[in-house]
C-alpha positions in Angstrom: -5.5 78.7 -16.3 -9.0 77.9 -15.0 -12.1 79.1 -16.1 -14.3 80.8 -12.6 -17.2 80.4 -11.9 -18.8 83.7 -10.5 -18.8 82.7 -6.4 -15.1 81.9 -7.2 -14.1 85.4 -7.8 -12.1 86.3 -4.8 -9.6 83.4 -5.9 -9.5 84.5 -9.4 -8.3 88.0 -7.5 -5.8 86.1 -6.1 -4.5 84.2 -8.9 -4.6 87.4 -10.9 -2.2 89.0 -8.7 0.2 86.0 -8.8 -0.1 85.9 -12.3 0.7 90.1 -12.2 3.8 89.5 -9.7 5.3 86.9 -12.2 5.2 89.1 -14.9 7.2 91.6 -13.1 9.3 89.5 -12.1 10.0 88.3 -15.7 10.2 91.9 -17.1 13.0 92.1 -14.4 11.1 94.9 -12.1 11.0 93.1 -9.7 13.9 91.1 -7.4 12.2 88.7 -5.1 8.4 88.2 -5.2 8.9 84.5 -4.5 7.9 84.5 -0.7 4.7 87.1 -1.8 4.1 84.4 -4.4 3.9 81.9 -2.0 2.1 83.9 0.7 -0.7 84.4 -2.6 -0.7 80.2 -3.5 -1.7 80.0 0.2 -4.1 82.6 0.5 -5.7 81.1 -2.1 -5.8 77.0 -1.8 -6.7 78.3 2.0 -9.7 80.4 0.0 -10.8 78.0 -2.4 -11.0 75.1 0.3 -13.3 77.6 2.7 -15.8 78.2 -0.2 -15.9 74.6 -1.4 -16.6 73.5 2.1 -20.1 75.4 2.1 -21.3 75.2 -1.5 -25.2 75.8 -1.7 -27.0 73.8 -4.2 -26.8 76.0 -6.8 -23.0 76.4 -6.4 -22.6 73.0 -6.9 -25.2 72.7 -10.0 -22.5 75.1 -11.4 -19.6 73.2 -10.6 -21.3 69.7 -12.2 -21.8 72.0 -15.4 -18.4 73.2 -15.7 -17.1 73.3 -19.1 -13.3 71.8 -18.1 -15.0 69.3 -15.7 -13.5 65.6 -17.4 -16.4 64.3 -19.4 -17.6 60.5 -20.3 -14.5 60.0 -22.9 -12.0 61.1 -20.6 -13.2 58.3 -17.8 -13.3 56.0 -20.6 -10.1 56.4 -21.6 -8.0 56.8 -18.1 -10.3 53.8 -16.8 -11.0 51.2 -19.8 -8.2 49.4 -21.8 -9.2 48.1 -25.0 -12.2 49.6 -25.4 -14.1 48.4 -28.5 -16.9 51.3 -29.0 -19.9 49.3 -30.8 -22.8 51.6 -33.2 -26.0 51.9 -34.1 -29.3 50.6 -32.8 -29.9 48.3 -35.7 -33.2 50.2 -36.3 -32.8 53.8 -37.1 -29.4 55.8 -36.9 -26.4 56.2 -34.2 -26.6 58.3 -31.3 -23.0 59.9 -30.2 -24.9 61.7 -27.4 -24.3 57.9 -25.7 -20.6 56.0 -26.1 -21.1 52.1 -25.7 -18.9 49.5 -26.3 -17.0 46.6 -24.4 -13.4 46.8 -22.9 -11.2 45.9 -20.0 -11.5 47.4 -16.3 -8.6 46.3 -14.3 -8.5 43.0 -16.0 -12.3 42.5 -15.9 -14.2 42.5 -19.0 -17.3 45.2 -19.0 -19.8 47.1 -21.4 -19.9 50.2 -21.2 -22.5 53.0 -21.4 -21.5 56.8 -21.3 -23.3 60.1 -22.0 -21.0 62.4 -23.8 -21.7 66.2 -23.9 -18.3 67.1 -26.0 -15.4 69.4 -24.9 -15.3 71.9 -27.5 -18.3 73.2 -30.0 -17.7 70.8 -32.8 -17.9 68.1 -30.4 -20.7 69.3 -28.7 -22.3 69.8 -31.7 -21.3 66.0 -32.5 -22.7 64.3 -29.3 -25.9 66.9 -29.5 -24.5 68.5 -26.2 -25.5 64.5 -24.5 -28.7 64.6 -24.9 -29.9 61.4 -26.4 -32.6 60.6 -29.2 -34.3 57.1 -28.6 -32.0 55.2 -30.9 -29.6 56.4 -28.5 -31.5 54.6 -25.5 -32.1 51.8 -27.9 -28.6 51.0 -29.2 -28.3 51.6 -24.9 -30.8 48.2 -24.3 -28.8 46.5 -27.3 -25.2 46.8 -25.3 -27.5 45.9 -22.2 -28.8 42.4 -24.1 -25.6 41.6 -24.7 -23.7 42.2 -21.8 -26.3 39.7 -19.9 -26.1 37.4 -22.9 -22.3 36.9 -22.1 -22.3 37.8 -18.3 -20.3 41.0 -18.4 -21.0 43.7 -15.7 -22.4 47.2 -16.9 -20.7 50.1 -16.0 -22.5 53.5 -16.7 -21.2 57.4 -17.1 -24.0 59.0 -16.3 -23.8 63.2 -17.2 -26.7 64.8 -19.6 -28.9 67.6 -19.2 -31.9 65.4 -20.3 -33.3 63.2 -22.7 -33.4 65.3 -25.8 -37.1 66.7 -26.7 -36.4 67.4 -30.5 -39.5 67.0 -32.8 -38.3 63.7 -34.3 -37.1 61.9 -31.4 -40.9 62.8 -30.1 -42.0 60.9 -33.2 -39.7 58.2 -33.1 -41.1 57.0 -29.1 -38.7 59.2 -26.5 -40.9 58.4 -24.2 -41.1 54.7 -24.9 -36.9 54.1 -25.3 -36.7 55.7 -22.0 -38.8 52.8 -20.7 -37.3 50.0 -21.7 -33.9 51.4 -21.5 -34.9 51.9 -17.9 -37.0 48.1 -17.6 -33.8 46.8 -19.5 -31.2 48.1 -16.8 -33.9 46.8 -13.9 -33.8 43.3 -15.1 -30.0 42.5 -15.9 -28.5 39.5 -14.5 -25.4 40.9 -14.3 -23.9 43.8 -11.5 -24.3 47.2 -12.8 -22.8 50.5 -11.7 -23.8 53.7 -12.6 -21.6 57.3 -11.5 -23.3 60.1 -11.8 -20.1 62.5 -13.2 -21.6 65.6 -13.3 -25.9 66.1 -14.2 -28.1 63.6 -13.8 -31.4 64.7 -15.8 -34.5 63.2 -15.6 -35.4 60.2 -17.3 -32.1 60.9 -20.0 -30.3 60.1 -16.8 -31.9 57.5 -14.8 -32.5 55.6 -18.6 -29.2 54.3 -18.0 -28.7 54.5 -13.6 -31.1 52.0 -13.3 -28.1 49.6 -11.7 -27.0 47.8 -8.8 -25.0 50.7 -7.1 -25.3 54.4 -8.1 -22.4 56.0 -7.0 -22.3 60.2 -7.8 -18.8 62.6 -7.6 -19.1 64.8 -4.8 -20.2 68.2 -6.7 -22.7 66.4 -9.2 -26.2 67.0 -9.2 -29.1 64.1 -9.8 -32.6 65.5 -10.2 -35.8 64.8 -12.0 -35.9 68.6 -14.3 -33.2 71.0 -14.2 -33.4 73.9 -11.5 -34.8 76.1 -14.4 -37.4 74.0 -16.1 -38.7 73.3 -12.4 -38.9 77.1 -11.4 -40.3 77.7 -14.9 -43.2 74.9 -13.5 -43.4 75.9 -10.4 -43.0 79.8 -10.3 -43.0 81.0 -13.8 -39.7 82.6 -13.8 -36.6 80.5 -14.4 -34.7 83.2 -12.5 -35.7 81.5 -8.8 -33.2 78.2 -9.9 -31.6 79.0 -7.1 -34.7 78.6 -4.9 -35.7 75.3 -6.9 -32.2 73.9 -6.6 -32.4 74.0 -2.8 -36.0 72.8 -2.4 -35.1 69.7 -4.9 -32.8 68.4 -2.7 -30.2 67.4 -6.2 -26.6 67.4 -4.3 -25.1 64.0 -4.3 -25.0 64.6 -0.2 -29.0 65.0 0.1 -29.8 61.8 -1.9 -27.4 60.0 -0.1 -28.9 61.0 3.0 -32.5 59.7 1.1 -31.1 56.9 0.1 -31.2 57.5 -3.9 -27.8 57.0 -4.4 -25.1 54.5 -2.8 -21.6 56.4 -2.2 -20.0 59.8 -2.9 -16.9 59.5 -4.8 -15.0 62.5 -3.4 -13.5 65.3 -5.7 -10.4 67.5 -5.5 -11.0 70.9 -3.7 -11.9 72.8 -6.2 -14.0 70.3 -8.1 -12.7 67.5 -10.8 -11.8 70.2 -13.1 -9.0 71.2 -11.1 -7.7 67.5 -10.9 -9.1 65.5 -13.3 -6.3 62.5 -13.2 -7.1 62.6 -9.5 -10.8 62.2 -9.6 -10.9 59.7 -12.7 -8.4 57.5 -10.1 -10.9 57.9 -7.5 -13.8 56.9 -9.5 -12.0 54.0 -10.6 -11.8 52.6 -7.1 -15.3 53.1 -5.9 -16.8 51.6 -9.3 -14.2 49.1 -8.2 -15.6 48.3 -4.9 -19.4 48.2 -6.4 -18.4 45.3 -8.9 -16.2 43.5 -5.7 -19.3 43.8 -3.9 -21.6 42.3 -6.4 -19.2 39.9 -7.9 -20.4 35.7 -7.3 -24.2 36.5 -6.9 -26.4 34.7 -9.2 -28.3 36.6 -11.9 -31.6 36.3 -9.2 -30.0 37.3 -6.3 -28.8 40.4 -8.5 -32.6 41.0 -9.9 -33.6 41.1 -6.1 -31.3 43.0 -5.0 -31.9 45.5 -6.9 -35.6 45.5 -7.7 -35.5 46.1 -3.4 -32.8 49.2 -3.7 -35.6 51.3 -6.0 -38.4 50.3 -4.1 -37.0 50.6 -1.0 -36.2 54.6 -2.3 -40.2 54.8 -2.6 -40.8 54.1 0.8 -38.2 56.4 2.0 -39.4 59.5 0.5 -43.2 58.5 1.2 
């Protein structure tokens, strides 16, 4: 069984009633409710697909935030083969908010960076809910050294609420690991590809999406504050989210419209939750393509490349 979100509730009625008829007929009060079974499954894919078709903003914050939406480790693991998870910033402490390490994607060798927010409450507790302190960005730059050290492409999982704004990591340079975490990923040598799997916050987002493509699943969202903090900003009352998820303009189709991002990896009606083999497939082959596409330029050609995609963002929105 799913978990529904609330615009989802006229398919939870339906699915309720299913799940009602089949318990009749298991109790034996019931004969034939196989063709009304049926006539219910259609009703509501038929349902589901109408309301996933016209998602408002905030609909689709929702869905990126889903609690059964796959996370980092599960792309990790359906994606990367031998994956060799590597600790520590060599200064401070680890971070699990961020998994790195090196492994295999089909047959090419990669390092990878993901932002883990953890499945259950022990988890989450684990990975601080993936937000990162700065020895998280800065064990982040260290998998970044090395993958241009050895020429190995840099594929990224990008999905945290934000950089996190605890009292120590303030005192240990947020600010400043964001930075070069972010210089770092802006002057590799090697492809990069980030996908944007479900938020995108601020700089604990784009601290590790600085690459050569930015891909983001169809229902993810990709902004510079959360819906809340910027009605909070804007008109002191975190209740108009709704109203500051609209005017930000977060869905992956708006920024691929301003040219922010580079593709939309599509998602199962419904959202990833409700397929999550399906979509982990699907990003697979667009981060794929990316590499393909980047694959035999030299480490300058890459630099360029690049250093023109985020400028050429600024002049798009100006």
């Amino acid at each position: 069984m799913h978990s529904y979100l609330e615009f989802e509730k006229p398919v939870a009625d339906i699915e309720g009633k299913i799940q009602e008829l089949r318990a009749l007929a298991a109790d034996g009060e019931a004969v034939n409710v196989e063709d009304e079974i049926d006539r219910l499954k259609s009703k509501s894919a038929g349902t589901l697909k109408d309301l996933y078709a016209k998602l408002t903003p905030w609909q689709k914050t929702l869905v990126a935030r889903h609690p059964d939406r796959p996370h980092a480790a599960n792309y990790v693991a359906g994606l990367i083969e031998d994956f060799t998870p590597l600790a520590g910033d060599r200064n401070f402490a680890e971070d699990h908010a961020i998994i790195a390490g090196l492994g295999r994607f089909r047959g090419q060798s990669v390092a990878i960076l993901a932002q883990e927010k953890g499945s259950d409450t022990q988890s989450r507790l684990k990975h601080n809910f993936g937000m990162a302190r700065p020895e998280g960005y800065r064990k982040a730059v260290r998998i970044m050294d090395m993958a241009d050290r050895f020429g190995i492409p840099v594929v990224s999982f990008v999905d945290t609420a934000g950089a996190y704004p605890g009292i120590g990591a303030e005192e240990r340079g947020q600010a400043e690991a964001i930075a070069r975490s972010t210089d770092k990923g802006l002057g590799l040598g090697v492809p990069s590809v980030s996908l944007v799997i479900g938020e995108g916050g601020s700089g604990g987002a784009i601290a590790v999406a600085t690459s050569s493509r930015v891909l983001m699943l169809e229902h993810a969202i990709y902004s510079v504050i959360s819906p809340e903090g910027a009605a909070s900003i804007l008109w002191r009352d975190s209740a108009r989210a709704q109203d500051a998820a609209t005017a930000m303009k977060i869905t992956a189709q708006d920024l691929l419209q301003l040219g922010v991002i580079d593709s939309i990896v599509k998602e199962p009606v419904g959202g990833a939750h409700r397929a999550p083999e399906t979509v982990i497939n699907n990003a697979g082959s667009a981060i794929e393509k990316a590499l393909m596409e980047l694959s035999g330029l030299t480490p300058d050609k890459i630099r360029k490349q690049r250093r023109e995609k985020f400028i050429s963002i600024g002049r798009t929105l100006s």
